[in-house]
PANU-105381 format. One record per atom (N, C-alpha, C): residue in three letters; x, y, z. Coordinates in steps of 0.05 Angstrom, whole numbers, padded with zeros to 5 digits, always signed. Example, Ala and Ser with C-alpha at 12.3 -4.5 7.8 and 13.67 -1.06 7.14 Angstrom:
2
Ala+00264-00114+00156 Ala+00246-00090+00156 Ala+00264-00066+00156 Ser+00257-00045+00142 Ser+00273-00021+00143 Ser+00258+00001+00157 
END
This chain:
168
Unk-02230-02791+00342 Unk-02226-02793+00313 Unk-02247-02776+00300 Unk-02238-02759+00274 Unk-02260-02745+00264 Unk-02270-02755+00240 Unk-02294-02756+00234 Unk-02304-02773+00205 Unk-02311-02745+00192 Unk-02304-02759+00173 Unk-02310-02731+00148 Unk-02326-02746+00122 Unk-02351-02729+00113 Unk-02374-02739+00100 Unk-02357-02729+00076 Unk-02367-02763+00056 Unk-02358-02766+00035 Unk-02373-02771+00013 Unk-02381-02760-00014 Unk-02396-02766-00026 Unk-02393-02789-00042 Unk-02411-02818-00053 Unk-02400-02819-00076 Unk-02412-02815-00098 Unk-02406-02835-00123 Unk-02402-02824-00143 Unk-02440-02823-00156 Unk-02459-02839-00139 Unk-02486-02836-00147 Unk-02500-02826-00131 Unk-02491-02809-00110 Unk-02502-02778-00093 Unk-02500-02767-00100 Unk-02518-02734-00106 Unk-02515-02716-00112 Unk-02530-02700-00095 Unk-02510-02675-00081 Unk-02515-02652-00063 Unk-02546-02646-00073 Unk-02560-02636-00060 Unk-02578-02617-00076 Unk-02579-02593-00080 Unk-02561-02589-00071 Unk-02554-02554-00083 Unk-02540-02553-00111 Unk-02552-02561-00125 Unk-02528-02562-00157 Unk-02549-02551-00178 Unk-02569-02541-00177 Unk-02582-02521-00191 Unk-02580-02484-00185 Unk-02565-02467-00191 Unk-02565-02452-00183 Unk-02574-02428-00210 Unk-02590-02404-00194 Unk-02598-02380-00210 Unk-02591-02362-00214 Unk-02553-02370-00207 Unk-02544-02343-00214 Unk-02543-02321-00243 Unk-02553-02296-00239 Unk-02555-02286-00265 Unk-02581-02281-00272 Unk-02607-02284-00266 Unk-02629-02289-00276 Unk-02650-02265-00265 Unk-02636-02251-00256 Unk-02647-02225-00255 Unk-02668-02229-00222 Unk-02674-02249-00211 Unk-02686-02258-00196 Unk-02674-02251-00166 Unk-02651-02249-00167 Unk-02634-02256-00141 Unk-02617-02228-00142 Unk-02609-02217-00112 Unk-02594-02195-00116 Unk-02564-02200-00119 Unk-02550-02189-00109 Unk-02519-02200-00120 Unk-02518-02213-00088 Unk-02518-02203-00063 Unk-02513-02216-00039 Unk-02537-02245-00049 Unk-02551-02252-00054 Unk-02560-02277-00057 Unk-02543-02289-00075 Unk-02530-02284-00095 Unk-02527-02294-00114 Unk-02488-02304-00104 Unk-02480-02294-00086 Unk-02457-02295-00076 Unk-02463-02315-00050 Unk-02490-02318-00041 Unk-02492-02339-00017 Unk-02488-02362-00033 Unk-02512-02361-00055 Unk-02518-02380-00074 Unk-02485-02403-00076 Unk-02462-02380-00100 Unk-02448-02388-00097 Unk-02424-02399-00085 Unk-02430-02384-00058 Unk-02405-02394-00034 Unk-02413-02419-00028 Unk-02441-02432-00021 Unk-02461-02457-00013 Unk-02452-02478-00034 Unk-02457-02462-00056 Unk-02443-02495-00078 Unk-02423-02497-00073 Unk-02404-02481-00072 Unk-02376-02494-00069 Unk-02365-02505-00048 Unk-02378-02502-00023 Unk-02377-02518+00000 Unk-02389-02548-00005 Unk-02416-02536-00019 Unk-02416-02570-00027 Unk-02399-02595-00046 Unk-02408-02617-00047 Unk-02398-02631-00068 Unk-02413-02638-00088 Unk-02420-02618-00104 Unk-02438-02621-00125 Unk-02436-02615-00153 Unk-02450-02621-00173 Unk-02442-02614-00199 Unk-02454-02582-00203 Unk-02457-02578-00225 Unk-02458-02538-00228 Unk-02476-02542-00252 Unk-02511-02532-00243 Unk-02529-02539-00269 Unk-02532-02512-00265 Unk-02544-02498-00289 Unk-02550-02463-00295 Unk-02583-02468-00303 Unk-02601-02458-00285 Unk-02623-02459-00301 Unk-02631-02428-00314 Unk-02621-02416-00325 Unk-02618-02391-00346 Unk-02604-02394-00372 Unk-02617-02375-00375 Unk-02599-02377-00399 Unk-02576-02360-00402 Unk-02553-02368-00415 Unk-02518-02362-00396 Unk-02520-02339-00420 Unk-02531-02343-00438 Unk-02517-02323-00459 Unk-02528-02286-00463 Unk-02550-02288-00435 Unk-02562-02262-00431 Unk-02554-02247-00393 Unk-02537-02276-00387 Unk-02529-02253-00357 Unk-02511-02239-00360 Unk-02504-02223-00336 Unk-02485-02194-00329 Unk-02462-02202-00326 Unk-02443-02189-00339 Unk-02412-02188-00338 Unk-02411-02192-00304 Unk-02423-02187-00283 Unk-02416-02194-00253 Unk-02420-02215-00239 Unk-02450-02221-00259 Unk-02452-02261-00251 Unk-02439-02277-00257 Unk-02431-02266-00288 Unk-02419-02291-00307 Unk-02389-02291-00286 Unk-02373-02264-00286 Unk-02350-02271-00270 Unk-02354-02285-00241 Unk-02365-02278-00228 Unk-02379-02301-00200 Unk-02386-02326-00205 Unk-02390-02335-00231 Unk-02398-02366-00242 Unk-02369-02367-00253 Unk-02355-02360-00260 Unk-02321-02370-00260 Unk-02304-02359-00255 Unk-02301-02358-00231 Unk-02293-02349-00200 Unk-02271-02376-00209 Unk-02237-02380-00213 Unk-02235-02402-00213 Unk-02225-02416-00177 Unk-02226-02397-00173 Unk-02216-02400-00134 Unk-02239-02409-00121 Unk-02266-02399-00124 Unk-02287-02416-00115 Unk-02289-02446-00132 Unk-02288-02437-00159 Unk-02297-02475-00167 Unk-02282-02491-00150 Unk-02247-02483-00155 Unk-02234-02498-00135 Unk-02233-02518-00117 Unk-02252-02499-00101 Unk-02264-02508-00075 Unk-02276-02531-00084 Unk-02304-02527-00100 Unk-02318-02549-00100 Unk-02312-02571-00114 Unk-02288-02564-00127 Unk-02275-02583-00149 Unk-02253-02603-00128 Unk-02250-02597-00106 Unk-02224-02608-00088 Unk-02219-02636-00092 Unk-02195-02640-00095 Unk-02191-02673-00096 Unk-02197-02689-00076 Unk-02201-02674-00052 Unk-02208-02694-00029 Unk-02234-02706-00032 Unk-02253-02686-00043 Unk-02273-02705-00041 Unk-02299-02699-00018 Unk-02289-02683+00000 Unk-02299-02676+00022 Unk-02327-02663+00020 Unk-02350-02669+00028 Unk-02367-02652+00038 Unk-02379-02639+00053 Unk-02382-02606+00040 Unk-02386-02591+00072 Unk-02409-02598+00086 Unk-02406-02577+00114 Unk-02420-02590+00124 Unk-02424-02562+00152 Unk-02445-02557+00160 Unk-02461-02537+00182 Unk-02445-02550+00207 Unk-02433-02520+00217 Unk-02419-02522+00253 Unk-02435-02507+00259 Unk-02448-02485+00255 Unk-02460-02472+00277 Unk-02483-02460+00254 Unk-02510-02452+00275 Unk-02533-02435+00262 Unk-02538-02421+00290 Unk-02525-02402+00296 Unk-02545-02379+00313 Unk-02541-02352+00310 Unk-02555-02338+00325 Unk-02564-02312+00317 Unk-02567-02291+00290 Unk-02585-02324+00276 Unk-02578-02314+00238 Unk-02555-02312+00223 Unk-02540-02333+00236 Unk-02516-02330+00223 Unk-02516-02363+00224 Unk-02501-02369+00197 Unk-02494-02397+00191 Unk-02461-02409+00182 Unk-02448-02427+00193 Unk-02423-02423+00192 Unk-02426-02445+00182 Unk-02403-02451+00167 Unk-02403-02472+00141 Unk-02377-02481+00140 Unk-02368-02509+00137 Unk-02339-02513+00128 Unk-02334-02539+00114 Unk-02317-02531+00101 Unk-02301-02555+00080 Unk-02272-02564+00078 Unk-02270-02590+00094 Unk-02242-02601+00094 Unk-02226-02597+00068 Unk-02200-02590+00059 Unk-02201-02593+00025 Unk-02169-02610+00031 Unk-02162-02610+00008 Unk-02138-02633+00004 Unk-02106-02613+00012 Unk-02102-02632+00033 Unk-02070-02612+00038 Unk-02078-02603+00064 Unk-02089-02610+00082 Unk-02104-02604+00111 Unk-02109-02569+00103 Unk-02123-02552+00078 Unk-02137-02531+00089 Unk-02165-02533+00082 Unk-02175-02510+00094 Unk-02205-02510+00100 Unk-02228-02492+00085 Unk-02248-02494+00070 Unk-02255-02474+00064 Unk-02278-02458+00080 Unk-02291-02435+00089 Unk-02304-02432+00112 Unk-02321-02411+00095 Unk-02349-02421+00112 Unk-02368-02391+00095 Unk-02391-02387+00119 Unk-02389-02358+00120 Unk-02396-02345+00142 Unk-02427-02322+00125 Unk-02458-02349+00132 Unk-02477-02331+00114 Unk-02490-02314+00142 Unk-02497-02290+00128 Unk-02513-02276+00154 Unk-02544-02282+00132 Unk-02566-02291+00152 Unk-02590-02299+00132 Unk-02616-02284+00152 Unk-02607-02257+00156 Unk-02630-02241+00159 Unk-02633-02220+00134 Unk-02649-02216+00131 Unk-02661-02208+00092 Unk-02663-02170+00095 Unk-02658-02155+00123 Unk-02665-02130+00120 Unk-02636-02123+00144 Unk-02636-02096+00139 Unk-02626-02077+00156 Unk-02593-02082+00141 Unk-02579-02077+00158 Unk-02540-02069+00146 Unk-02527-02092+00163 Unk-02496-02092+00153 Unk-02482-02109+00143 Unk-02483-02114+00180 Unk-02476-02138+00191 Unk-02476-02151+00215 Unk-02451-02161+00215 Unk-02436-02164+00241 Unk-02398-02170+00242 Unk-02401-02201+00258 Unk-02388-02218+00248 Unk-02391-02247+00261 Unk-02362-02244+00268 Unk-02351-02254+00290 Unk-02329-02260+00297 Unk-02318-02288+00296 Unk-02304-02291+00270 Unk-02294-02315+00270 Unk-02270-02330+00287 Unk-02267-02337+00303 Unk-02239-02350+00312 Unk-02231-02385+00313 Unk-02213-02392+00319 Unk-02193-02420+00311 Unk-02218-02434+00324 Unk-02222-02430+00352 Unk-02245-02459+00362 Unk-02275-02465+00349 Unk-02274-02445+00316 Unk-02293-02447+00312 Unk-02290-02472+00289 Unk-02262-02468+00278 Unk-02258-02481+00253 Unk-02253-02510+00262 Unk-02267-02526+00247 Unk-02255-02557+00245 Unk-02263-02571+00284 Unk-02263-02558+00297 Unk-02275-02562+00322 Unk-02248-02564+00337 Unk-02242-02541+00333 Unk-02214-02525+00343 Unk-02185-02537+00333 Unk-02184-02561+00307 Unk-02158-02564+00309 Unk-02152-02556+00281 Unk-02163-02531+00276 Unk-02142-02518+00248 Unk-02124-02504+00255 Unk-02107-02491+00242 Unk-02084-02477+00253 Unk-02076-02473+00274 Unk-02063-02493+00272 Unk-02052-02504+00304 Unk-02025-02487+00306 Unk-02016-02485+00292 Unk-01994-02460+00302 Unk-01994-02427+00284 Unk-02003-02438+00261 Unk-02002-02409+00244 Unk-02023-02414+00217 Unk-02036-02398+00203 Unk-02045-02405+00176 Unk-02057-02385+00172 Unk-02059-02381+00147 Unk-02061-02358+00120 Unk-02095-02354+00114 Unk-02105-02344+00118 Unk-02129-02332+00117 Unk-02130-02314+00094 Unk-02149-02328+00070 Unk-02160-02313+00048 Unk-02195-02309+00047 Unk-02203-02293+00035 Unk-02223-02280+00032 Unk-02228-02287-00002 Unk-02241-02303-00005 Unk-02255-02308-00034 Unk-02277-02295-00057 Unk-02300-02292-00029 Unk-02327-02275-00032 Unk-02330-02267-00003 Unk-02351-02235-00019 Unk-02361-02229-00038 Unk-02340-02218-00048 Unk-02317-02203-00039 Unk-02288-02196-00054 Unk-02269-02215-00052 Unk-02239-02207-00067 Unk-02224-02228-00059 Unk-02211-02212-00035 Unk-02199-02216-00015 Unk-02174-02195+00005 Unk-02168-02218+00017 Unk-02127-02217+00015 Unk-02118-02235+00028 Unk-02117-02219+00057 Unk-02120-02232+00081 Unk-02109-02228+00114 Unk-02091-02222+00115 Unk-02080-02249+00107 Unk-02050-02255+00111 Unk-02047-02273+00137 Unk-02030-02274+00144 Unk-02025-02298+00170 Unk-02035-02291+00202 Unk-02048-02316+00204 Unk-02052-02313+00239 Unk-02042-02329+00258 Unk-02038-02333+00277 Unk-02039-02353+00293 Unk-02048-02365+00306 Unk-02055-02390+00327 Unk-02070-02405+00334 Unk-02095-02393+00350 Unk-02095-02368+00356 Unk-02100-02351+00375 Unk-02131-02333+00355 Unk-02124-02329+00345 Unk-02141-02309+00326 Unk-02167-02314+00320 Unk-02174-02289+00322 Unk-02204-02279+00325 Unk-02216-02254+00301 Unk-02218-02256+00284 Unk-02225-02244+00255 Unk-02261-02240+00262 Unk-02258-02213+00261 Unk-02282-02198+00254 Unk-02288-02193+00223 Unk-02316-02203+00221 Unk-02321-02206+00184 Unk-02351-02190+00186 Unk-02354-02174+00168 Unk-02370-02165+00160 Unk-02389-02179+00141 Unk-02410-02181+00152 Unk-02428-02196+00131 Unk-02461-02185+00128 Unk-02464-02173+00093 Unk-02483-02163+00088 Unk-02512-02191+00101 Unk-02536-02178+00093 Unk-02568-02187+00097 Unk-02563-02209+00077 Unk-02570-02232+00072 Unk-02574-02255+00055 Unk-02549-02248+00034 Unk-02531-02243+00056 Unk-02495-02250+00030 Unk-02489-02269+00052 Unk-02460-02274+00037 Unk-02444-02293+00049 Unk-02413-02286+00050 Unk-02394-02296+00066 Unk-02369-02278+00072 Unk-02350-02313+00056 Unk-02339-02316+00042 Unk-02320-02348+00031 Unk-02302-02341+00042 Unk-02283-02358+00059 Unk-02253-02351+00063 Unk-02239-02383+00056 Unk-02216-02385+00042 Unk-02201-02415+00046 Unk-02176-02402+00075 Unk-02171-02428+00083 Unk-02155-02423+00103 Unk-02131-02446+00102 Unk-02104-02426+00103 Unk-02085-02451+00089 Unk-02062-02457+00117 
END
């Protein structure tokens, strides 16, 4: 049987302060930043001031496909499957059995590194059990399109970015 961590209503994630926009953070941080909240279950505090960031943050702060995520009716909170070789894999049960998955590479120098995602990684091998739709959220949007139970997706992932995919 699998348990799935559930928040309630007087927990709060600690990831719910975020800086996106503040001139502080590059855009690959500012895209980890935001793939991490929305995996979590947390509320969305801005410590900047909203009315002096960049037409690129502000759109990445209403992203409405990421709130989504963190907005899910299920309820679900994500939660760490794997941390090695500087890479951190991340996932979130969401409502309707799909998944949301975020793939951070968290070494800070050199070029973009390729994680190979495949099915025994998701959910602890029982997502797409016969076929499912693979989207790309952040740092762009690009749909896949369909895989099957089999599949093995090579993802590109910049120095302290993060890759969001939902998986339907």
């Amino acid at each position: 049987m699998m348990f799935l961590l559930y928040l309630c209503v007087t927990i709060v994630s600690p990831i719910y302060q975020l800086v996106i926009g503040n001139f502080g953070l590059s855009w690959a941080q500012e895209v980890t930043q935001m793939a991490l909240w929305s995996i979590m279950a947390a509320p969305l505090l801005m410590s900047n001031d909203l009315r002096n960031i960049n037409p690129r943050s502000q759109a990445l702060l209403q992203n409405q496909e990421v709130i989504a995520i963190n907005q899910d009716s299920l309820g679900a909170q994500g939660y760490r499957v794997l941390k090695a070789n500087s890479f951190e894999l991340w996932e979130k049960p969401l409502a309707g059995g799909s998944l949301a998955v975020s793939v951070t590479n968290r070494q800070e120098i050199g070029g973009a590194r390729e994680f190979l995602l495949s099915r025994s990684d998701l959910w602890k091998g029982l997502a797409c059990k016969e076929k499912c739709y693979l989207t790309q959220l952040l740092p762009t949007r690009y749909e896949y399109g369909s895989f099957n139970a089999s599949f093995c997706l090579p993802l590109s992932v910049n120095p302290s970015s993060t890759v969001l995919l939902r998986v339907d």
